[in-house]
FINU-311484 format. One record per residue (C-alpha): x, y, z; residue number from 0; residue in one letter. Coordinates in Angstrom, 3 decimals. Layout:
! FINU-311484
     east    north       up seq type
        X        Y        Z NUM    A
...
//
This chain:
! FINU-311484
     east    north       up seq type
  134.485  -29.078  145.250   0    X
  135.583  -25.986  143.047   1    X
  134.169  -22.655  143.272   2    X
  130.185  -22.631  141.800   3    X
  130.056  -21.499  138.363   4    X
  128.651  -17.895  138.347   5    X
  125.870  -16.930  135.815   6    X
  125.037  -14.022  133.949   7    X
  121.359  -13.995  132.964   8    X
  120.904  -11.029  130.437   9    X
  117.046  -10.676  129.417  10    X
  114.913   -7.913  129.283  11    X
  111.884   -9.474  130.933  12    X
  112.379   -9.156  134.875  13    X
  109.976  -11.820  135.590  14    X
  111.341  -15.016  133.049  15    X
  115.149  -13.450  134.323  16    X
  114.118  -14.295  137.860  17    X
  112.439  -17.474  136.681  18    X
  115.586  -18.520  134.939  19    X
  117.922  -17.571  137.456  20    X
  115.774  -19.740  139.986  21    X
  117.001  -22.779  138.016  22    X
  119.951  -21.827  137.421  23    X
  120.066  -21.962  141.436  24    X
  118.798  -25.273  141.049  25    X
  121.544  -26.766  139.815  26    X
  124.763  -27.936  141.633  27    X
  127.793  -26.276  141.054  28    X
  126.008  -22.865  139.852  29    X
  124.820  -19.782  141.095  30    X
  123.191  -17.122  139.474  31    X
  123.835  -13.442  139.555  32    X
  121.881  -10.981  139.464  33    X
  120.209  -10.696  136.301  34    X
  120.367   -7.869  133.767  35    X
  118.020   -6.520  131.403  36    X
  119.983   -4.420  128.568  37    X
  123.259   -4.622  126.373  38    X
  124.972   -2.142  128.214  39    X
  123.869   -3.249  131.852  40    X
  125.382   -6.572  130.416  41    X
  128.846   -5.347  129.326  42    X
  128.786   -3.620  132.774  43    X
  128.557   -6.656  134.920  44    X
  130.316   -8.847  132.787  45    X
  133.368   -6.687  133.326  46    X
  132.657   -5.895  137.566  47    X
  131.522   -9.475  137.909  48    X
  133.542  -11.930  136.006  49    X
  130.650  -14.281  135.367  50    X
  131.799  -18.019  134.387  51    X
  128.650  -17.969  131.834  52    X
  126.451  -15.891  130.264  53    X
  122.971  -17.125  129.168  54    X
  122.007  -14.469  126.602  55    X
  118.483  -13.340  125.197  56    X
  118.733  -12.413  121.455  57    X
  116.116   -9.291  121.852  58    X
  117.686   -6.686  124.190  59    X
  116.123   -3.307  124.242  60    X
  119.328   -1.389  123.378  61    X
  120.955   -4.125  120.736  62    X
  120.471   -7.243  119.739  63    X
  122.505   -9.729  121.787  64    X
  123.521  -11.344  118.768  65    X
  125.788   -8.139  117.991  66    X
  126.475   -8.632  121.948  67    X
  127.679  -11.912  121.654  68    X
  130.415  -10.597  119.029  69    X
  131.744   -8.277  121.968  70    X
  131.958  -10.660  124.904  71    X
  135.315  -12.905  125.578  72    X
  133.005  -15.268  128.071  73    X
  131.143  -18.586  127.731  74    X
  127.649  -17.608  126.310  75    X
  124.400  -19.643  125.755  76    X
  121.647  -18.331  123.757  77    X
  118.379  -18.207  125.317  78    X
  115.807  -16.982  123.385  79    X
  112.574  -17.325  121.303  80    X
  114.348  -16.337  118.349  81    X
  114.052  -19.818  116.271  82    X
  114.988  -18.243  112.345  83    X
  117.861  -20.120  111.038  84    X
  119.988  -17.225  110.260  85    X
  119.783  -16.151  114.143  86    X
  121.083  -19.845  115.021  87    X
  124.205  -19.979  112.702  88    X
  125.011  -16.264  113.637  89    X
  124.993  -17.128  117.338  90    X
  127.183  -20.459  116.716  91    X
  129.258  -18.579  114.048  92    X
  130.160  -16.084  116.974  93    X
  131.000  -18.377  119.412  94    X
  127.972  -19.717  121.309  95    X
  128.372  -22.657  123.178  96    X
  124.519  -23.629  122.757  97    X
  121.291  -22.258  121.938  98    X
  118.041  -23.151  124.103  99    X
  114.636  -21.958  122.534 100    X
  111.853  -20.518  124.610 101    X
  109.835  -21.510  126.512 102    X
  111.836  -23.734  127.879 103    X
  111.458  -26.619  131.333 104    X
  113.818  -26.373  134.138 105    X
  114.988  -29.373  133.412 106    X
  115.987  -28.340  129.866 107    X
  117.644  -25.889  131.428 108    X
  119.629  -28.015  133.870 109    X
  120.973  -30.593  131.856 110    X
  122.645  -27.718  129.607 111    X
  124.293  -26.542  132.053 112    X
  125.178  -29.775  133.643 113    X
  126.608  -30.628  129.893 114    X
  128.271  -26.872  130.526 115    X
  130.147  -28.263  133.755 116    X
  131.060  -31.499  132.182 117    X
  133.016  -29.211  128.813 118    X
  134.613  -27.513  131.799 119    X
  135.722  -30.104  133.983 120    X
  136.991  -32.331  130.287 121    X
  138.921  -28.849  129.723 122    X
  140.384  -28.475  133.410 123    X
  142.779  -30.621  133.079 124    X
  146.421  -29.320  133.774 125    X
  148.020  -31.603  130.597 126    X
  147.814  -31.373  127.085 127    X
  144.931  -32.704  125.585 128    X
  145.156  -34.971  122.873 129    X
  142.173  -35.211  120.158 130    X
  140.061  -37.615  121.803 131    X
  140.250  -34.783  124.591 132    X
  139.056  -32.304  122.462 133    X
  136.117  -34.634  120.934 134    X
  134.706  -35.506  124.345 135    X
  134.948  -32.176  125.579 136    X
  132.855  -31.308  122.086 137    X
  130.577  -33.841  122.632 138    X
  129.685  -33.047  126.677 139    X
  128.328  -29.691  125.653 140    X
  125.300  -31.186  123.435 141    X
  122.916  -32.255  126.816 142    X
  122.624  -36.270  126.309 143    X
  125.290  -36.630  123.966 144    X
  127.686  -37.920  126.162 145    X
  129.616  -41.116  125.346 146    X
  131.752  -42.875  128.023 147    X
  135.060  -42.853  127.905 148    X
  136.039  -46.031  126.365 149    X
  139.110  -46.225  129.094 150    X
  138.926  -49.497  131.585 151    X
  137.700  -48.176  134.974 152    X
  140.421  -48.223  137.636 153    X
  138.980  -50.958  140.525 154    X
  138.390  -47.900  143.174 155    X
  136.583  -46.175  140.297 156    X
  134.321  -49.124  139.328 157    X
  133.866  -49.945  143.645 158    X
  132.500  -45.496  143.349 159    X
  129.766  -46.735  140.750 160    X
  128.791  -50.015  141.714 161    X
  128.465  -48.293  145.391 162    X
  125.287  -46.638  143.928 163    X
  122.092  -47.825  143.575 164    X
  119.606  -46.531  141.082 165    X
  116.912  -44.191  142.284 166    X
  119.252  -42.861  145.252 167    X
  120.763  -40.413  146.223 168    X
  124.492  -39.795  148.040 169    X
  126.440  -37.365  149.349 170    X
  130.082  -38.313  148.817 171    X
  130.864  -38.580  152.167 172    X
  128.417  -41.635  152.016 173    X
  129.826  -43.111  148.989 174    X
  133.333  -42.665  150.339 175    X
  131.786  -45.053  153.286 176    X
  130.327  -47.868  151.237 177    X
  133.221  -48.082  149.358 178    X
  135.782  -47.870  152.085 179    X
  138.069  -44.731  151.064 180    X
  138.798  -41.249  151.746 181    X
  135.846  -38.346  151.239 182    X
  138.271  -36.393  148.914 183    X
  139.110  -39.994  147.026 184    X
  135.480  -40.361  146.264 185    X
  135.170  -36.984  145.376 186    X
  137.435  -37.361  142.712 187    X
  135.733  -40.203  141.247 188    X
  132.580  -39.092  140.988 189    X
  133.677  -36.024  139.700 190    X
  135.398  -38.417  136.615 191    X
  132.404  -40.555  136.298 192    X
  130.180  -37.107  136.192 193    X
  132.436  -36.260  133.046 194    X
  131.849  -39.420  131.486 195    X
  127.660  -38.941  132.030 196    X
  127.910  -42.399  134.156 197    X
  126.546  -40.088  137.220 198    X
  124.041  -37.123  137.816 199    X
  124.938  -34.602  139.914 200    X
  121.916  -32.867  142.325 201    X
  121.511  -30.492  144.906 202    X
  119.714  -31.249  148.402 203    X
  118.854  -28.027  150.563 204    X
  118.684  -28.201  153.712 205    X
  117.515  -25.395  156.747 206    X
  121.053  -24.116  157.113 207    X
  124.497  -23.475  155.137 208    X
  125.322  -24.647  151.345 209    X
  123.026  -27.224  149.905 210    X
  124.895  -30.170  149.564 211    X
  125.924  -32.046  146.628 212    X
  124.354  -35.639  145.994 213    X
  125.544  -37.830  143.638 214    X
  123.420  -40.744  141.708 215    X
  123.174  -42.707  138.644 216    X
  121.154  -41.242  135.661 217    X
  117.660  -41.766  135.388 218    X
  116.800  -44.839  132.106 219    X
//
């Protein structure tokens, strides 16, 4: 698996940042950093740390992290009680990738970032895109918007899904022994079939080391 996607939390309020960040720990493939409270503190870490994504409070002490969002060259999602119209279009206008209104669930939480990981994964890819690329990759940001690809399933691909059975759970070494191929060969489909919102990627901890990634079909 690639590298977890590191996360900026920038909010003023100590106890929702640590709230936040604990689901942003949550989910697989993304690990929260520690969270910031100001403007400045944010520009700060975003250039020591390098986060992957920023989820960004519009009322900051300092500035408003609307006029924020204008400075940063980073992924950003707004997270914030600010609901006014004009604060919405301003954060899209400047380059937001979404904009989740407070209070929020965890699991509101985790299927915008899973759409988050699906945009990057669409946009990974080492050849040019054509526009049906570009539409998908569109469309896997908006959580439940996403529309299989309407490509025929390879039969190793199709063996991956029909391998899992709904309501469990599997790691991929598991999958990559029902269906009779290589761990990394699995790997690699599920990762496609996670792009195409066919599977749900979850975390399982367990008392020692990296939780470990388990792979299932979405819930109906």
């Amino acid at each position: 698996m690639p590298d977890d996607f590191r996360v900026l939390i920038v909010d003023d309020d100590f106890h929702v940042a640590k709230l936040h960040a604990a689901y942003v720990d949550s989910v697989a493939g993304f690990m929260a950093l520690a969270p910031v409270g100001t403007a400045s503190l944010a520009l700060q870490s975003i250039h020591s740390l390098r986060p992957d994504l920023v989820l960004l409070d519009v009322y900051l002490p300092d500035a408003s992290g609307l006029d924020l969002l204008q400075q940063l060259d980073v992924d950003t999602i707004m997270l914030t009680a600010a609901s006014d119209a004009v604060s919405v279009r301003v954060a899209f206008r400047r380059g937001a990738l979404g904009y989740l209104l407070k209070p929020f669930t965890s699991e509101a939480l985790s299927q915008q970032l899973r759409s988050y990981a699906r945009y990057r994964r669409l946009l990974a890819q080492p050849a040019a895109l054509d526009q049906e690329a570009v539409e998908r990759a569109k469309r896997a940001l908006i959580p439940g918007d996403v529309t299989p690809s309407s490509k025929p399933r390879s039969a190793t691909e199709a063996a991956v899904l029909e391998s899992l059975v709904p309501g469990e759970q599997y790691s991929a070494a598991e999958v990559a022994g029902r269906v009779g191929v290589s761990r990394a060969t699995a790997q690699r489909y599920l990762s496609s079939l996670a792009d195409d919102g066919a599977v749900d990627i979850q975390l399982r901890y367990g008392t020692t080391g990296r939780p470990e990634h388990r792979y299932g079909l979405p819930a109906t």
